[in-house]
LUMMI-610639 format. One line per field, with one value per residue (C-alpha): residue number from 0; residue in three letters; chain; x, y, z. Coordinates in Angstrom, 3 decimals, always signed. Example, Ala and Ser with C-alpha at 12.3 -4.5 7.8 and 13.67 -1.06 7.14 Angstrom:
% residues 2
num: 0 | 1 .
residu: ALA | SER .
chaine: A | A .
u: +12.300 | +13.670 .
v: -4.500 | -1.060 .
w: +7.800 | +7.140 .
This chain:
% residues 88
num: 0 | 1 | 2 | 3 | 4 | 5 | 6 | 7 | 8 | 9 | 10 | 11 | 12 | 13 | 14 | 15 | 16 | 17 | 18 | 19 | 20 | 21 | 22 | 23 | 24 | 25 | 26 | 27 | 28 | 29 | 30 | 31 | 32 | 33 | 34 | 35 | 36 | 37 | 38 | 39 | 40 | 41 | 42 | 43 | 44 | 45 | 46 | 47 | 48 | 49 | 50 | 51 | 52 | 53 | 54 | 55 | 56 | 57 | 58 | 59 | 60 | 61 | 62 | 63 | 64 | 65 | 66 | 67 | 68 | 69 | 70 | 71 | 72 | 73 | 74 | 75 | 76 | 77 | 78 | 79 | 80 | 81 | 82 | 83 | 84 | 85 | 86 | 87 .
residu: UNK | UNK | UNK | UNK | UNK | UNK | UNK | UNK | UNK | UNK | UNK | UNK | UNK | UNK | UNK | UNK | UNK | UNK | UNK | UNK | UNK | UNK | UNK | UNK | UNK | UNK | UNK | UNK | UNK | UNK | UNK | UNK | UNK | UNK | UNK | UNK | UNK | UNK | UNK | UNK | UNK | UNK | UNK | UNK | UNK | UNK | UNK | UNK | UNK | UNK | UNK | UNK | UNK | UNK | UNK | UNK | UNK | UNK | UNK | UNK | UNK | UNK | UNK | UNK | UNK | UNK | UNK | UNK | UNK | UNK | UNK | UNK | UNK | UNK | UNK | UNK | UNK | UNK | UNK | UNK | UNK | UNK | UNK | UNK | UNK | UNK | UNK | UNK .
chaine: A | A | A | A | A | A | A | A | A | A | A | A | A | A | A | A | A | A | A | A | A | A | A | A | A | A | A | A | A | A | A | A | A | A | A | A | A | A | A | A | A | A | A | A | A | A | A | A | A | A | A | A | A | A | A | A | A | A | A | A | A | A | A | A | A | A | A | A | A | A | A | A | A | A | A | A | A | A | A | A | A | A | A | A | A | A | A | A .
u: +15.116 | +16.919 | +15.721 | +15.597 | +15.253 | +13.951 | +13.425 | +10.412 | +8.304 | +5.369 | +2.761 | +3.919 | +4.093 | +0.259 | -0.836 | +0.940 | -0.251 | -4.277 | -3.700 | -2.129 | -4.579 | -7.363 | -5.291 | -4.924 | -1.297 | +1.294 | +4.412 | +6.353 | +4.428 | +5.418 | +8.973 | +9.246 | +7.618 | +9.615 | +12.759 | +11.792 | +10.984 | +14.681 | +16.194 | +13.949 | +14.321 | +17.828 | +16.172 | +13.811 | +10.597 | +8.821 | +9.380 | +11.077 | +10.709 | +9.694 | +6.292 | +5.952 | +2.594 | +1.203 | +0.835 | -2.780 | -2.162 | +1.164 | -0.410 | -3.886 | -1.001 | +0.432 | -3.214 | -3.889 | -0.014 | -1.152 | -4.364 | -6.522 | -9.937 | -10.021 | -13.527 | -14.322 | -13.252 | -15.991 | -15.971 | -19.364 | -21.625 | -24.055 | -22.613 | -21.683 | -25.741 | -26.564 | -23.650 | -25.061 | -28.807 | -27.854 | -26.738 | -29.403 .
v: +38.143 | +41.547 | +44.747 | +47.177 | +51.802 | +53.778 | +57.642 | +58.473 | +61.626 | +61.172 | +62.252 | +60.131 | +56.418 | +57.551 | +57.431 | +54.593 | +52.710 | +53.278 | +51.521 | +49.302 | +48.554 | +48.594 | +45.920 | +43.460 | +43.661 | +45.972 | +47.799 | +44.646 | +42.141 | +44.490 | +45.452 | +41.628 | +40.868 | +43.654 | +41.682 | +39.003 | +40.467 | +42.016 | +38.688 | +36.644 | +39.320 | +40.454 | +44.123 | +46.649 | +45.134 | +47.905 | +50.694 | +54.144 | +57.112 | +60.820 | +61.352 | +63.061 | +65.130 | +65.058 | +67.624 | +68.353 | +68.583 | +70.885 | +73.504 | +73.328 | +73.991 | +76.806 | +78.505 | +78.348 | +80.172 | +82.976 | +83.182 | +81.666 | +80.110 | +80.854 | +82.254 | +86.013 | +87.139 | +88.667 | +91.254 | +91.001 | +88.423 | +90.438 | +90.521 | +86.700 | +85.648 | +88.089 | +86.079 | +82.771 | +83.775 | +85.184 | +81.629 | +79.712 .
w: -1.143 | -2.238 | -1.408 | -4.177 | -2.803 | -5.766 | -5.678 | -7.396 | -7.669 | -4.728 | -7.236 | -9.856 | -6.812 | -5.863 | -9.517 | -9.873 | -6.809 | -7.566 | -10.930 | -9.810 | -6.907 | -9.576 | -11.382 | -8.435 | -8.232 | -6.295 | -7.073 | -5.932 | -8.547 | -11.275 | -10.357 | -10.333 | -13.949 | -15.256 | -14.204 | -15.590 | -18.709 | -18.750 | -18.315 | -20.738 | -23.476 | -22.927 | -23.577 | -21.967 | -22.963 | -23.808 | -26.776 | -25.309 | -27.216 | -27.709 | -28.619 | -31.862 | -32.243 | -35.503 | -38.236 | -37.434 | -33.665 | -34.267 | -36.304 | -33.663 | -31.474 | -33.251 | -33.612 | -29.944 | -29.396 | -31.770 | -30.217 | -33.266 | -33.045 | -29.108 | -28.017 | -26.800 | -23.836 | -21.774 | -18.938 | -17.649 | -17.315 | -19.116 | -22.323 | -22.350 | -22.050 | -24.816 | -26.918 | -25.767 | -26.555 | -29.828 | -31.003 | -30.329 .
């Protein structure tokens, strides 16, 4: 057996690990499928790319930048429960 060191981001190896755990399997298990993946399809065997938003989520985007369709900001708690009760 080969040992294989990887540096990865502690937040990131604890996310990783409780999946994991909830799948039954280990960071070991995988590392080893992956391999073997590699090897079988002479590739990485899964899709890498940047994630493109799309137009609706862009512009939603855009809105929230300029400060569209947010709600009102309050001061008191006061005026925020005459707001609420004025909507019902």
């Amino acid at each position: 057996m080969a040992t294989i060191n990887v540096n990865v981001d502690e937040k990131i190896k604890e996310q990783a690990k409780e999946t994991l755990d909830n799948l039954g399997t280990n960071f070991t298990n995988v590392i080893n499928m992956l391999l073997r993946q590699i090897i079988l399809t002479e590739s990485i065997p899964f899709e890498i790319k940047i994630p493109r938003l799309n137009s609706e989520t862009v512009k939603a985007l855009e809105e929230v930048e300029k400060g569209k369709g947010l709600s009102k900001a309050y001061t008191n708690l006061d005026e925020m429960w005459e707001d609420l009760e004025k909507e019902d």
